[in-house]
N, C-alpha and C positions, 0 to 999 in steps of 0.2 A: 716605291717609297724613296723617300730623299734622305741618304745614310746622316748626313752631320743632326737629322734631327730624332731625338731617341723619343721624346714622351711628346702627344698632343693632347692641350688642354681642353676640352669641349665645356663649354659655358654656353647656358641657355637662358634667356633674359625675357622677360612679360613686365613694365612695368616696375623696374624697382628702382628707382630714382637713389633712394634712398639705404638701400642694401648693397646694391653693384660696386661699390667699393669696394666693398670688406673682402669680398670674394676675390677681384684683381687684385688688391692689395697682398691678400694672401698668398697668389700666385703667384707674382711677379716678385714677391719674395721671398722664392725659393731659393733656396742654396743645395747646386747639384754639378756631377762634374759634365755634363754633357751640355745638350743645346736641347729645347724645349717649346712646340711654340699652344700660342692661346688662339684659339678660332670661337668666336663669340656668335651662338644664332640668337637674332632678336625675331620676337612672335610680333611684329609692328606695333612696339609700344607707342604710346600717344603722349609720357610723358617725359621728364628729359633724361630716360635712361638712354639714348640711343648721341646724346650730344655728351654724356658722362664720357663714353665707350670711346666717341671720337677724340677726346682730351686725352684718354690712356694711349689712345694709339698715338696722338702726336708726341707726348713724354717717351713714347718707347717704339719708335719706326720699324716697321720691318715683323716686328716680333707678334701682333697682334694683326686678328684676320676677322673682318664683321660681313655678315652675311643678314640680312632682312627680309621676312620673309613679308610678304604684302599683305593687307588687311582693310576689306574694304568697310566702308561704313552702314551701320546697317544691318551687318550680315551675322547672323549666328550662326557663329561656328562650333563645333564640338569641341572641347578644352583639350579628351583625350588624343586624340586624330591630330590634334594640332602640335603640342607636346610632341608628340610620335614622330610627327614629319620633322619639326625643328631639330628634333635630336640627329634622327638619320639624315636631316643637308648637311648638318657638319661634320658627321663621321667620314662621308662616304667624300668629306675634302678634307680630311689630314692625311698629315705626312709623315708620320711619327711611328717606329715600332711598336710603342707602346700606347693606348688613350687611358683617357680619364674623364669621366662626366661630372660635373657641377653644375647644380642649380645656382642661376645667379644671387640669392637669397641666401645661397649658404656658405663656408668658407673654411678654407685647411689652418689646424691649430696648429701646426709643429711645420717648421723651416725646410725639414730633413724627408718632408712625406715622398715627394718624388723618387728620391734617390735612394731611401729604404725600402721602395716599392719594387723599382726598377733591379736596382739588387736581388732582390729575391726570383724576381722572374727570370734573370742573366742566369741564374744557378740552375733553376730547376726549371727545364721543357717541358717538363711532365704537364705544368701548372699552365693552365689557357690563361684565370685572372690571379691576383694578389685582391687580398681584402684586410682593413684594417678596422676596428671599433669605432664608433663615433660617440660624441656628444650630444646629447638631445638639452637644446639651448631655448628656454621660454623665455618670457615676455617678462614675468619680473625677477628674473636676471639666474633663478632657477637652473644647475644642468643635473641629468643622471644620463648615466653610460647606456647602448642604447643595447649592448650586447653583455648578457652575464660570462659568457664564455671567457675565461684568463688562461689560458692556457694555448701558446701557438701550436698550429695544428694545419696539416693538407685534409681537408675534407672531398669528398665522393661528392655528386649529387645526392646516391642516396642515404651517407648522413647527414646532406645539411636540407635537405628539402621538407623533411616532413615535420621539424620543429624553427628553425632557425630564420632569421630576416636581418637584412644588411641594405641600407638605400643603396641607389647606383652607385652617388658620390661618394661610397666609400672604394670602389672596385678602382685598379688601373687591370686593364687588359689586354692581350696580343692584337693587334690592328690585323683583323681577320674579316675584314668588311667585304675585299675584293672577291674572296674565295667562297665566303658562306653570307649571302646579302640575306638581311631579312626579306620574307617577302609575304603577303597576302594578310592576313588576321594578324601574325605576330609585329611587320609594321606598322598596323593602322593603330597597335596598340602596346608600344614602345617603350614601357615605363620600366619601373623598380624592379620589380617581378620577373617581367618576362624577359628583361634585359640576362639577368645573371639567369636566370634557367636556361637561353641562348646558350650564354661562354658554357654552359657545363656538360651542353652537346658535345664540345670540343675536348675538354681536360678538365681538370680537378683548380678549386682553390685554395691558396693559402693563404691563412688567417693571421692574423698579428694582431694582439689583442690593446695594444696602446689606439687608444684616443688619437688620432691627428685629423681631425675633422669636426667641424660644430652642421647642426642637422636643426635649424628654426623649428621651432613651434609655437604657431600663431592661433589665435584662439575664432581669429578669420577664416583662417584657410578650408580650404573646398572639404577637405575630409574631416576634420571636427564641426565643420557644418551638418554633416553627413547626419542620418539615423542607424544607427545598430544596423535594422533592416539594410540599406544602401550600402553603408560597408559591403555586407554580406554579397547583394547585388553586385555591385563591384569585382569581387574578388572571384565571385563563379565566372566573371566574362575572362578574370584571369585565367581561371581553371579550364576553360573552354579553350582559349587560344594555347594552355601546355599542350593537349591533348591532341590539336592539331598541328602544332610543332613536333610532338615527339611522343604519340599516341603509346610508345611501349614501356611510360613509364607512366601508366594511369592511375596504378595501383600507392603509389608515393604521392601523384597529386590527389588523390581520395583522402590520404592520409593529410596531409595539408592543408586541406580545403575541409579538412572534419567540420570543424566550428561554423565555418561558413552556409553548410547542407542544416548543419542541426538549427541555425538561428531560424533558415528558413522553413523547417519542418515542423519545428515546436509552433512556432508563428500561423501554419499551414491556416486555409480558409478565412482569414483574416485581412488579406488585404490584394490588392489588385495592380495593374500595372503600373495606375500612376501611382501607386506609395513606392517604387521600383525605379522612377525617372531619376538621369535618364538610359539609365542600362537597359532598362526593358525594349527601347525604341530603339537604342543602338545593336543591343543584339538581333532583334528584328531586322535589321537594316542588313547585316553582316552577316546574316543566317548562321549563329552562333545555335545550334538545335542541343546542346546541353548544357546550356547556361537556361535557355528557354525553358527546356522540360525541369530544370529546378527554382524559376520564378514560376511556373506555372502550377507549386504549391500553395498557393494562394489560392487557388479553384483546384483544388484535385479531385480525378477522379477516383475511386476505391484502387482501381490497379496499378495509375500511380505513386497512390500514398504508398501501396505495398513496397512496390519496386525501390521506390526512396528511403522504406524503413530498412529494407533488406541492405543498401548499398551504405546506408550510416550507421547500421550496426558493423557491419565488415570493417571499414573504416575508424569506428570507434575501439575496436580492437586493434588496429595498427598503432594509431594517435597514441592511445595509454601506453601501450609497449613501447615505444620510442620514448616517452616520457620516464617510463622506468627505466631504461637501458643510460638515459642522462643521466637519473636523477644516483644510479650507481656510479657514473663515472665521475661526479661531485664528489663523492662520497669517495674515490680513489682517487682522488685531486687531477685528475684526464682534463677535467673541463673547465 
């Protein structure tokens, strides 16, 4: 690692012509006492986000680092896989004690985020990430806070797993790429999710409940596209890849992924792989055999159905009881 540089920015770009500002702008104006740099992966956009990115690097030399990844024409690629990789070519080249991921689409509300982040990690070892609240920013002009939590807090994994959600772009984290690389299932599927369940292999987070982040929501985008049912798909492939990152905490992602087993159960014999695409094919692909055995409620057999009533009642016991163990710590101003 290169000492003069404390935080690296990861920006990931598909495509936004028209957002990739807001995001540099944000960063590049930040006010911190250190050196900080921006490493941009583009998923080989086709419109002029990638001539945008060349104009911020010429206003700002040295400081800004673009990496492109190729994309041929033609070719159907997997969104998640691709995602995945973009994220990890620019971790595994920063230079910084510290990272940060942004989606190019989204961007820091407050001046000070770096250097309150960075702060917080300088004090306490203990803490692998810092995480701070964000803004869920819509389309007509709409925000709400994306986290009810007000109250700053070090969390475990297992209290923040079994109810809690933070996108990437809110974590900065210890630049641990060298030592603990992703590798296999948890690579090829790099996102929100599995990114902060990663750091929490390593150490605890702290929470900061200010706003310094806007988090888009588009009424386009790939997951409000999405059916109930695919959410759900979706989120068991996440379940599948905890379990093979860190199989001794299966009992927390049961509890987590409750909602996800019951959409699919209550649903059960109603629908088949393609109302599942394209998880169904991807976990095929990836030999995911427990995201499989609960898409495979759509045809079950009787012993199935059993096993899967058995493991979502278990679960539906944990899920309430973390809900009531919140809903007391509101009630004692904890949370």
């Amino acid at each position: 690692m290169t000492e003069q540089i404390k935080v690296s920015v990861l920006i990931t770009s598909y495509n936004l012509e028209g957002m990739i500002n807001d995001a540099l702008k944000s960063v590049l104006g930040q006010e911190c006492g250190f050196d900080f740099e921006v490493i941009v992966g583009d998923d080989g956009s086709t419109d002029k986000t990638v001539d945008i990115l060349k104009q911020w690097m010429e206003k700002h030399p040295g400081k800004i680092r673009l990496f492109k990844m190729p994309r041929e024409e033609g070719v159907k690629y997997n969104p998640v896989h691709r995602a995945a990789a973009n994220r990890l070519n620019i971790l595994k080249e920063a230079k910084g004690e510290y990272c940060c991921f942004l989606d190019g689409d989204d961007y820091y509300t407050s001046k000070h985020r770096l250097q309150r982040m960075a702060d917080v990690l300088d004090a306490d070892p203990g803490c692998i990430m810092c995480s701070h609240n964000l803004w869920m920013v819509y389309e007509n002009g709409e925000k709400h806070k994306l986290m009810r939590a007000k109250k700053e807090h070090k969390y475990s994994l297992s209290q923040y797993w079994k109810l809690m959600f933070l996108q990437a772009n809110a974590l900065m984290f210890r630049n641990i790429y060298a030592q603990h690389t992703p590798e296999g299932a948890l690579a090829r599927n790099f996102d929100d999710n599995n990114i902060t369940f990663w750091l929490f292999q390593y150490g605890k987070m702290y929470y900061l409940p200010e706003c310094m982040g806007a988090y888009r929501q588009s009424e386009d985008s790939s997951w409000n596209k999405m059916s109930a049912l695919q959410h759900a798909a979706l989120n068991m492939t996440g379940y599948n890849v905890e379990l093979l990152t860190a199989p001794q905490h299966k009992e927390l992602s049961d509890i987590r992924h409750y909602k996800d087993l019951k959409t699919l159960y209550d649903k059960r014999g109603t629908y088949g792989p393609e109302d599942l695409e394209p998880f169904y094919d991807n976990a095929e692909k990836e030999g995911l055999a427990e995201a499989l055995k609960a898409y495979s409620l759509g045809k079950p057999s009787p012993e199935l159905e059993k096993e899967m009533k058995k493991r979502l009642d278990k679960a539906k016991r944990g899920y309430f009881l973390a809900k009531a163990r919140r809903a007391i710590s509101k009630l004692l101003g904890k949370y």
